[in-house]
N, C-alpha and C positions, 0 to 999 in steps of 0.2 A: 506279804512282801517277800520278795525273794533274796538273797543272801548277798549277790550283786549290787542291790540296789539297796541292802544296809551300811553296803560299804560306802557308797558314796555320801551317805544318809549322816553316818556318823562313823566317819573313818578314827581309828587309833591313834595313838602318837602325834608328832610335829608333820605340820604339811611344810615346805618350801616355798619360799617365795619367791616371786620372776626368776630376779639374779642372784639368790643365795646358790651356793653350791652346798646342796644337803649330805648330810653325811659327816661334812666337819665339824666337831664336838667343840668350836670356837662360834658357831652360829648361834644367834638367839633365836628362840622358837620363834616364828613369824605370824602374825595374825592370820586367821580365817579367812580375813579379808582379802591378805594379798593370794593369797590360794586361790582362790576363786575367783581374781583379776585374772590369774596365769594361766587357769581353764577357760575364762569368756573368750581368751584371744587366740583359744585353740580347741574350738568345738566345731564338730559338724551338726549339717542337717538333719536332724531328727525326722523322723517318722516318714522317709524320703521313698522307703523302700518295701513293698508287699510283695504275698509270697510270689505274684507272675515275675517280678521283674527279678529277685530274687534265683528262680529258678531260670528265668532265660541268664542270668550272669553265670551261674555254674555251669548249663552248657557251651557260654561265649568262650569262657577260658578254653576250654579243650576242644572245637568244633574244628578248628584248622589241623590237628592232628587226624582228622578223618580221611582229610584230603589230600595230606601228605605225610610221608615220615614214618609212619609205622611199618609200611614197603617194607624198608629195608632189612628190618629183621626176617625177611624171608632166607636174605642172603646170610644169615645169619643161623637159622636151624629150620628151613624151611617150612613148608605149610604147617605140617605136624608140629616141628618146635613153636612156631610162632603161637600158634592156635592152642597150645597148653601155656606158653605166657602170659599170653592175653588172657585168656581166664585166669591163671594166679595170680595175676596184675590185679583181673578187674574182682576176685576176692578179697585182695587185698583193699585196695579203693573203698568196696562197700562195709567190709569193715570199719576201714579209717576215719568215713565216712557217719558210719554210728555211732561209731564212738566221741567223734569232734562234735556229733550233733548233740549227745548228752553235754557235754564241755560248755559248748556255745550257750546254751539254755543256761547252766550255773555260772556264765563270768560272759554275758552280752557284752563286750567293748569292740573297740579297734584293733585291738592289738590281735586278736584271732589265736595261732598257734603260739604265738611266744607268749601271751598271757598266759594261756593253760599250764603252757612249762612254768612260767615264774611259778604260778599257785602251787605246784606238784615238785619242782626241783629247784628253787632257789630263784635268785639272780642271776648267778652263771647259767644253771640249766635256762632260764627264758632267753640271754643273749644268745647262747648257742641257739637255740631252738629259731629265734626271729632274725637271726644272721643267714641258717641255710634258706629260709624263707627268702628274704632278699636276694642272695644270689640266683633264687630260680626265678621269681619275677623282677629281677632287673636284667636280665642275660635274656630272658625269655622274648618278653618283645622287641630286643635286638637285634634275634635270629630270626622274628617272627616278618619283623621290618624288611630283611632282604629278601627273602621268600616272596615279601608284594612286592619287590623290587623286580625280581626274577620273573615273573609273572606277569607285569606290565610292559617288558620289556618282549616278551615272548608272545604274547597277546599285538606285540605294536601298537600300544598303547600313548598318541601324543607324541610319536617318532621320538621316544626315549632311547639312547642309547648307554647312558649311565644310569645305577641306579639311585646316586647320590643325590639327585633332585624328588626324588620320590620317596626315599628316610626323610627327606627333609621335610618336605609336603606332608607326609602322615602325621609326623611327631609336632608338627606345627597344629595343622589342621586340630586332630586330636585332644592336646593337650588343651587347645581350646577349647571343647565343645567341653571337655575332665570341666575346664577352669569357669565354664557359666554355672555349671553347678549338678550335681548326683542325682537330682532328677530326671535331666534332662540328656544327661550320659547315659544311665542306664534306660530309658526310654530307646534312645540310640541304637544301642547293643543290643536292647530284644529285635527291633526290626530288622537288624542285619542280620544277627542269630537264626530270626525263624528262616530268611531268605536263605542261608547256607542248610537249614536242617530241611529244608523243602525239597532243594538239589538234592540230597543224601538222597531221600527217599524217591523222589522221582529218576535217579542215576541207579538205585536198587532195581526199581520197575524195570528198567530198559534191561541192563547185566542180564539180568536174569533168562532175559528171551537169547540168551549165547552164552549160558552155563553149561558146561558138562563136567561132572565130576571126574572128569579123567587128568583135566585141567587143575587139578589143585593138587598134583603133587608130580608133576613134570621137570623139575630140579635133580639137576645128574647126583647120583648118588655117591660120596665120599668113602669112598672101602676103608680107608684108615683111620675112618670113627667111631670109635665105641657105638655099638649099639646103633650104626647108620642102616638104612634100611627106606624105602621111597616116601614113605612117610616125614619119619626124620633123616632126612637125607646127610645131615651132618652129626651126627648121634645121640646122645644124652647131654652132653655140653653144649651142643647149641639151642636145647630149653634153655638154657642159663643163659647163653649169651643174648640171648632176645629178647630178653625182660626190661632192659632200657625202654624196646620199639613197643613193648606190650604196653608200655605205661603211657605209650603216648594216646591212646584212647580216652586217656581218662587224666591227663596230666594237669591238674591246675585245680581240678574240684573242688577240693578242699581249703581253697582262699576264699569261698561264700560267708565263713563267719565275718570276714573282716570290715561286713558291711551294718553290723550288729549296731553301733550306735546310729546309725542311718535307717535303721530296721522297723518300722510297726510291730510293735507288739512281738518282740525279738526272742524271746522263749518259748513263744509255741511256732511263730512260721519259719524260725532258720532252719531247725528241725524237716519241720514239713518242704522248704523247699530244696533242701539237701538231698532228700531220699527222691522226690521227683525228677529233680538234676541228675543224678546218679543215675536212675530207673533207664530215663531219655537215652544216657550216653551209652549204656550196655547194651540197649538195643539198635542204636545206632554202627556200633562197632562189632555186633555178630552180621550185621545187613553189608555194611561197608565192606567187609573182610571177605567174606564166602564170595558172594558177589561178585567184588573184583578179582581175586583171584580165580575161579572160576570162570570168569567170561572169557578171559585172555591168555588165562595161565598164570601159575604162580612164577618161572621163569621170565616172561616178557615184563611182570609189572618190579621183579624186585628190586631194579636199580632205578625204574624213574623218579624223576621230578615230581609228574603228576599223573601218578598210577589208575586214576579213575580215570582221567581222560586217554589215557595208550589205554585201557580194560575195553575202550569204546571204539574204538579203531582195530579192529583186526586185519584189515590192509592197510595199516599206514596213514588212511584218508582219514581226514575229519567231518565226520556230520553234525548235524544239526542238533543234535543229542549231547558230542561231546563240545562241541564249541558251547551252548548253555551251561556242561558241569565246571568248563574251563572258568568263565566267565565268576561262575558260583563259587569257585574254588578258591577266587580273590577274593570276595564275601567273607568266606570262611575265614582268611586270614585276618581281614580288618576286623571281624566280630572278636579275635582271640587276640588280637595286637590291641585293640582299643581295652579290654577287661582287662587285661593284663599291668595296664597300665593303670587302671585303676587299684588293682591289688597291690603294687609296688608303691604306688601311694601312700595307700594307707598303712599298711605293715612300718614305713618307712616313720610314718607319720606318729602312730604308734610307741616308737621305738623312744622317737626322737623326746613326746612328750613327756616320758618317762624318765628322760636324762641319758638312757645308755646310748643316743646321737647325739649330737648338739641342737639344740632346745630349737632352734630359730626353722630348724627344718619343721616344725608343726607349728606354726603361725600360719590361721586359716584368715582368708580372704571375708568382703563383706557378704558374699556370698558363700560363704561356709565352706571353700574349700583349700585344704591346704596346701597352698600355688608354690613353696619351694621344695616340697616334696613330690609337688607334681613334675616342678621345671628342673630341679636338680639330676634324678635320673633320666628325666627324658633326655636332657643334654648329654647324658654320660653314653645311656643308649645310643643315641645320633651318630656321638664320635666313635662308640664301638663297630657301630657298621659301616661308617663310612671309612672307617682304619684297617677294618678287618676282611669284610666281606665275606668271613666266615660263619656263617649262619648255623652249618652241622657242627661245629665244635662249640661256639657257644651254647645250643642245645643241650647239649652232654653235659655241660658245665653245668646248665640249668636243672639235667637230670639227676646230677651227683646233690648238687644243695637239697633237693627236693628229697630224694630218700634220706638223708638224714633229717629230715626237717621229720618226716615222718617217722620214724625211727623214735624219734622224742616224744612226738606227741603222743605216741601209740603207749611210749612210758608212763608218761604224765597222766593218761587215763590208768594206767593199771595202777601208779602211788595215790593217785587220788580215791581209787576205790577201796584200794586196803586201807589206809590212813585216814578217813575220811567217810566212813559208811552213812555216818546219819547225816550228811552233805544232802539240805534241800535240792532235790533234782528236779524240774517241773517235765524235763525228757528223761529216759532214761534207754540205754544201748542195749539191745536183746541182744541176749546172752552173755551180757557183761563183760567183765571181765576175760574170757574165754575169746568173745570178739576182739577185742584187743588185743590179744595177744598173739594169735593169728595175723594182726597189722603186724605187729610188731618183727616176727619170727620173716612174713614174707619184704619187709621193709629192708632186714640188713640185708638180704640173699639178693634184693635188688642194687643194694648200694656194692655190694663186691661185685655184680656182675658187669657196674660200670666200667671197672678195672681191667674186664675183659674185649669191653668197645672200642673204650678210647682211653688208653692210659693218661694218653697228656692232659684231654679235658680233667679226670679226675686229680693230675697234679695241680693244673691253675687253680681248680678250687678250692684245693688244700691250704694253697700258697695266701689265695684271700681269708680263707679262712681265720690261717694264723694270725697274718697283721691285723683282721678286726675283735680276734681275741686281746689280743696283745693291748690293743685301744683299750679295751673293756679293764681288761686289768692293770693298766698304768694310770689310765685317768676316768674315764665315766663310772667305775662301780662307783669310785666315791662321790659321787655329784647326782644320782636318784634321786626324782622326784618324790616323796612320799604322798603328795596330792595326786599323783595321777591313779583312775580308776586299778589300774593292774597294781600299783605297788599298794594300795589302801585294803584292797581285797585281800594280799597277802597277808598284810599286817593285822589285820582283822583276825585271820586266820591263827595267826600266830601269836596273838593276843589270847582268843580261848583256849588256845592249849594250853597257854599259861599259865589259865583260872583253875582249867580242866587239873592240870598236874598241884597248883597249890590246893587244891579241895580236896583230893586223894592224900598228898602229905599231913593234910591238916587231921583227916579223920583217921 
């Protein structure tokens, strides 16, 4: 039996009930009974989810980053810089990526990265950890939202000329198909998924017959940059500055645990379909990359919209090739705007079970899904696009929370491996230790290079940041669920240290 699955088995200490608020030493311990009332009306579907559909969600999340958005870091430190981001991104990733997958194996829940934190850094460390989470998938498919907005509109698609009827439509649509149930969601998602990773590859095919490598570093050369040269045309600072665009290759991957209590057999396939996901998207993003800049130039594609379809046009005209990747290209979005929405979900969902939200946001449906975790950010989303219609800056926001989010988690493997050695693993991260730290080291160099993008986005996020610390520590630290699977796990935890350290004083 695995260590996870003791905790729920026979957790520690006092559980809470519905409406106790846990924590205050004025509560009476509450029966088992009502515990396990306040988990019936907040469980998902079990065994909803195997490794295909699994691995098609970890390419859903990140497949519209193929198709757009990573451009721009060209303009950023051109071929050469981008093309050493992208690869320390995407080291970084498959690190992260190993290391979460040993994690997910020891503590299978909802809660994905901010459990891992709770187990390795506390309470605080897991709000932290599940708050930057939040801010990248709820900002995420807000940006993700006008992008199909953009796109339908540019297509003349239903002689749209706002794109507020079209947020509207998706987050409706969507939320709906989220709200029949994770079956039938992720079934969704792999069909739209494979349709946009067919484009990928079929839009590689075509590129390819108008590559010349003369075309990938056609970006006028900045004299005044360290170390500029037609490679890096902007010097050795614009590697750094391009590690935002590098991440968008691979941006989202690591929300696959969050489907662990939806999971079959969650300890050995999150794992396996982790490394699958991952495997898909790097080769996607060395095809998509060379590819597109090479058919067209790295010049022509780094300010578009939609760089695969200008890679396919070299007069201007559009054929029959790029009108297909166009088309595909809206695929790619709905596949990463519908996952995404399901990861915000659940993290939210997560969070909420555990007390550090308010409770009532993880009340799942008769269908097992949790409808105000799904309806709360989708409305929030909705109004952010339809207030903002800034897509590229929420992004950045969404990029800021995410390196930190990883940043944590990359910790949370390394305390758990010192402090924790003889921790049942049924996965375990080659090279340990070592791999993570590697996350870790490439995690903060990404979150400072945000500050090089786009400053503002890195202040809004700050700014959310603090006021849902501030929540955390005026009112939910003290109101913790001690029934929910992440705070049981911990207390388990903390429990045989306990035995651990009186058996050592005793002898």
């Amino acid at each position: 039996m695995s260590e996870g699955t003791e905790s729920r088995t026979a957790p520690p200490g006092p559980r809470a009930a519905p409406d106790a608020a846990p924590g205050s030493p004025s509560d009476p311990v509450p029966p088992d009974a009502a515990a396990d009332a306040y988990l019936r009306r907040r469980a998902l579907r079990a065994g909803s989810a195997g490794p295909l559909l699994l691995t098609g969600l970890g390419v859903a999340y990140v497949v519209s980053g193929d198709f757009s958005g990573w451009n721009f870091g060209l303009a950023e430190g051109g071929f050469g810089g981008l093309a050493i981001a992208a690869l320390l991104m995407g080291v970084m990733y498959t690190c992260l990526v190993f290391a979460l997958a040993e994690l997910a194996a020891v503590l299978p829940t909802a809660g994905g990265g901010y459990g891992f934190a709770r187990k390795a850094l506390g309470p605080w460390g897991g709000f932290m950890t599940g708050t930057a989470i939040l801010i990248e998938y709820v900002l995420a498919p807000a940006a993700i939202v006008i992008f199909i907005g953009d796109y339908v509109e540019s297509l003349e698609l239903f002689g749209l000329t706002s794109g507020w009827p079209v947020y509207l439509a998706c987050f409706a649509v969507f939320l709906g198909i989220h709200l029949w149930g994770v079956g039938e969601a992720l079934r969704f998602s792999l069909v739209v998924t494979a349709v946009a990773v067919a484009a990928l590859l079929i839009f590689a095919v075509g590129a390819l017959t108008e590559f010349s490598a003369g075309s990938l570093n056609d970006i006028p050369v900045d004299s005044g940059s360290f170390g500029a040269n037609s490679w890096l045309p902007f010097g050795i600072m614009g590697i750094w500055a391009a590690f935002p665009f590098g991440m968008w290759f691979f941006l989202g991957v690591e929300g696959v645990p969050l489907a662990a209590e939806e999971t079959r057999d969650p300890s050995r396939t999150l794992p396996r379909a982790m490394a699958w996901a991952m495997g898909i998207l790097l080769l996607l993003a060395v095809l998509t990359f060379i590819t597109a800049a090479g058919a067209r130039g790295s010049a022509a594609v780094q300010d578009a919209g939609n760089p695969l379809v200008e890679a396919l046009q070299p007069d201007g005209e559009a054929t029959a090739l790029s009108r297909f990747v166009n088309y595909a290209g809206l695929a790619g979005l709905v596949a990463s705007f519908f996952s995404l929405i399901y990861a915000g979900s659940r993290q939210l969902f997560a969070l909420s079970r555990a007390g550090y939200l308010p409770r009532a946001l993880s009340l799942t449906s008769r269908r097992k899904a949790p409808y105000l975790g799904l309806l709360v950010p989708g409305t929030l989303g909705f109004a952010l696009a339809a207030g903002t219609g800034d897509g590229a800056r929420m992004l950045n926001v969404a990029v800021f929370g995410a390196t930190i989010s990883y940043a944590l988690m990359a910790l949370s493997h390394l305390v758990l491996r010192r402090r924790e050695p003889g921790l049942p693993r049924p996965y375990r991260t080659p090279g340990g230790a070592a791999t993570s730290s590697v996350a870790l080291v490439l995690a903060l160099s990404a979150l400072v290079a945000t500050f090089l993008v786009d400053k503002w986005a890195a202040v809004i996020a700050g700014c959310v940041y603090v006021v849902a610390l501030g929540y955390f520590a005026l009112y939910s630290r003290h109101r913790l669920v001690a029934a929910a699977p992440e705070e049981e796990f911990a207390a388990l935890a903390e429990a045989e240290a306990e035995l651990e350290r009186s058996t050592v004083r005793e002898t």
